[in-house]
N, C-alpha and C positions, 0 to 999 in steps of 0.2 A: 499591488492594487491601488499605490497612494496616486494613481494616474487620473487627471478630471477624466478625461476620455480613454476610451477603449476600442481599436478597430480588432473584429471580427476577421484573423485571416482566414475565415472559409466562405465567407460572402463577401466581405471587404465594408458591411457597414459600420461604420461609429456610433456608441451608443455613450451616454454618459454613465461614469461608473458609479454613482448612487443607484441609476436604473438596473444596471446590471448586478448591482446589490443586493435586489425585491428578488431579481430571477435568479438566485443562486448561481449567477455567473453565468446562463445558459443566455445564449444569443438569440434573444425574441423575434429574429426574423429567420434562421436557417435551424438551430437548434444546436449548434455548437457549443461545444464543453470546455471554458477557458481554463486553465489552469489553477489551482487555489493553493494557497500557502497551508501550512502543516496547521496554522492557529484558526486560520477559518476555515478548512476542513472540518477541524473539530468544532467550530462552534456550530456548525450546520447539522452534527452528527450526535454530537455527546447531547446529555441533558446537563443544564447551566449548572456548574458548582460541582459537579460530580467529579474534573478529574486530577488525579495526582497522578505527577509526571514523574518517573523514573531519572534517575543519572543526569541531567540538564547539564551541567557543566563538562560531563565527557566530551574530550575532544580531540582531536586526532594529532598526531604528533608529527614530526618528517623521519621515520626510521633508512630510512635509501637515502638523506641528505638530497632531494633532486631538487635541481635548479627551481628555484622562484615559489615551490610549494608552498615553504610558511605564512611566507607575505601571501603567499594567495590565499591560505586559510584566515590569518587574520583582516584580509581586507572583509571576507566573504561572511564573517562571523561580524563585523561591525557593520554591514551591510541588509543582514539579516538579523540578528538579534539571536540567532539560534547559535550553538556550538558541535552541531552536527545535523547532515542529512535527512535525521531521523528525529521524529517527537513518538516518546513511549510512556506509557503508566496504564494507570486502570483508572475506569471511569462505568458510566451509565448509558445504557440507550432504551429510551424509555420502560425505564428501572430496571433494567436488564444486565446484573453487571459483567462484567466482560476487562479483557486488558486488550486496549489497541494503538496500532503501528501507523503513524502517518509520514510515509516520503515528502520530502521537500524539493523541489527540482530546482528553485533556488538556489541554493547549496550545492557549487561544482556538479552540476544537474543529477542531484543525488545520486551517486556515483557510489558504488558500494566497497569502501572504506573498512580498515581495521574496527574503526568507533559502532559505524552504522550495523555489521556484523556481530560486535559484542552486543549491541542495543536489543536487537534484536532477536538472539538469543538470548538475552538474560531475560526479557519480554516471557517466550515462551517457556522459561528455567519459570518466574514467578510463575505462569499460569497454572502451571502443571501441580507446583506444589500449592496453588491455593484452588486448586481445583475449578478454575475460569475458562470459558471459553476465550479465542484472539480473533481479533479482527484486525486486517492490514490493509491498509489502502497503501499499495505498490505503484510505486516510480520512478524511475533509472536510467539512466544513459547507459548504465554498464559498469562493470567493474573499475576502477580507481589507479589508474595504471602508473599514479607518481607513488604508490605503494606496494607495485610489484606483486611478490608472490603471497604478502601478506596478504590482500585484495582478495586473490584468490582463491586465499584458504578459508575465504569467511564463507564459500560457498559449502562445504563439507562442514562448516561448524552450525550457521544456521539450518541447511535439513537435517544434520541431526537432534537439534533442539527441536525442531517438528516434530520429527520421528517419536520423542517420547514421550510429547504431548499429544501426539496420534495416540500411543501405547496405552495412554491412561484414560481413553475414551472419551476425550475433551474435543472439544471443536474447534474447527479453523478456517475461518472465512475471507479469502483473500478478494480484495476488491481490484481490478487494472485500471491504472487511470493512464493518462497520454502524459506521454510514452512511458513503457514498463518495456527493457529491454538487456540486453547482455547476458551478467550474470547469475543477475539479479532473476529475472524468464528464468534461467537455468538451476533456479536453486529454489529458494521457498516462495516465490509469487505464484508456481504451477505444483507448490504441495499442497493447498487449500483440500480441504473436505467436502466444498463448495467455493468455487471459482466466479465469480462477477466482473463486470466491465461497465466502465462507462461507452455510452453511444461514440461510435467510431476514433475510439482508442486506440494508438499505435502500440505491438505487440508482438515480441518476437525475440532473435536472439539477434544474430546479423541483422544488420538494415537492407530492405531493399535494396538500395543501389548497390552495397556489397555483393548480396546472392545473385541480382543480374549480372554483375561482372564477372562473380564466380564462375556461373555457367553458363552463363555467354545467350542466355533465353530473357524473352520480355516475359515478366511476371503477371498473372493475371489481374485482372480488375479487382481494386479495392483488397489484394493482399497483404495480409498482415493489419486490417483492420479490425474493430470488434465484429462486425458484423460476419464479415468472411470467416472468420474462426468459429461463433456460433455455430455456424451453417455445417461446418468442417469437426463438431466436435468438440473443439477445443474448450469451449466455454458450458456455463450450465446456465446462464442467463443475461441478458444486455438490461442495464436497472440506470436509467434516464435519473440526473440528480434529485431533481423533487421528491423522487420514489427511494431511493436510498435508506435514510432515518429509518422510513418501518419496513422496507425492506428489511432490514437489517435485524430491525426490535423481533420481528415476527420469527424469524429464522432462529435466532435466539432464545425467544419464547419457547419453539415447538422442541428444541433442543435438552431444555431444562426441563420439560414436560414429560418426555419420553424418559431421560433417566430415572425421573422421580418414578414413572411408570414401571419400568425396568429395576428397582430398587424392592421394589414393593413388593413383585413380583416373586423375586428374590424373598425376600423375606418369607411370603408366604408357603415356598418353596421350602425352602428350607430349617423354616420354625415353625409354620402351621401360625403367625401372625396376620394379623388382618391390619 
């Protein structure tokens, strides 16, 4: 975002990027969703000062030796300041505390990596033992294919750290933002408890032009956008950035509400306490 200007590729207008700063990056003339880094994600999302970041230094190694990886990782880490795809810790959304996941598409287009797999899991390994809801704003190009089968296997290691933060009746709010796609679609972005998307978010597993080719059909209008998966199912709400923050607080709120409720319940259930 250190760009003076920014063109809108869905209208084609330039806006300057302090303007597009007020509008949380949404483009004041069509309503398009630019892409935001993991740090100003969160500062649009968290409350200021709340968050402590997990693992920061984790970083991904070359286990397959393949041509040109490392240099690519260190160009990509001095070029971003991150040391993985992924920013995780726990934080606040108005005071709501929570541990959550911000993709970076930055970073080898967040690509799901050995690192961003552990982060991830270990994300929802804390939540579970400190009894937190997770929130994840999801985005990927797909698995991380200069890591092979390890890439892979992050997909069975993150939905089972779902799995046991489903088990322990915690919550998990996955947010899609443009693009959320491969294996990442394929594994914990479509385990959420509650699913969300940004306004015409690309989503899916294959890309378009892939599954056209596959089956040899032209694909309908606007498939694999947020809106067409709403409409289809897929989704349980399209939440425009501005609406995000308490989107978010609220859902979180009613969440902690209902346990306390559920607890109480319990109690009275079963001691005859009030």
């Amino acid at each position: 975002m250190a760009n003076l200007f920014i063109k809108c590729p869905e209208c084609g207008t330039t806006h300057f990027n302090k303007i597009l700063s007020k509008t949380l990056f949404v483009c004041p003339e069509c309503g398009f969703h630019h892409k935001l880094t993991s740090m100003v994600r969160l500062k649009y999302t968290i409350d200021k000062g709340s968050f402590s970041e997990f693992d920061r230094k984790m970083r991904s190694m070359d286990p397959l030796n393949f041509p040109g990886y490392d240099d690519k990782l260190k160009n990509v880490i001095k070029q971003t300041g991150s040391y993985s795809a992924v920013i995780a810790g726990e934080a606040k959304i108005k005071g709501e505390p929570v541990v959550v996941m911000v993709m970076d598409t930055r970073f080898i287009m967040a690509s799901m990596g050995s690192v961003v797999g552990e982060k991830i899991a270990k994300g929802f390994e804390y939540a579970t033992e400190k009894k937190l809801p997770v929130v994840v704003f999801c985005a990927s190009g797909g698995a991380r294919m200069q890591e092979g089968i390890l890439s892979l296997m992050q997909m069975a290691k993150t939905s089972a750290a779902v799995k046991r933060h489903s088990d322990a009746g915690l919550l998990y709010i996955s947010v899609l933002t443009h693009p959320t796609t491969g294996g990442v679609t394929a594994s914990f972005a479509y385990l959420g408890d509650i699913i969300l998307a940004e306004p015409k978010a690309l989503i899916g597993f294959a890309g378009p032009r892939v599954i056209e080719q596959t089956i040899n059909q032209k694909l309908p209008e606007g498939f694999q956008r947020a809106e067409f998966l709403l409409e289809h199912g897929m989704l349980d709400q399209i939440v425009p950035r501005e609406f995000m923050r308490d989107t978010l607080a609220n859902l979180l709120k009613m969440h902690r509400v209902s346990i306390l409720r559920n607890n109480k319940k319990f109690r009275i259930e079963q001691y005859g306490l009030k």
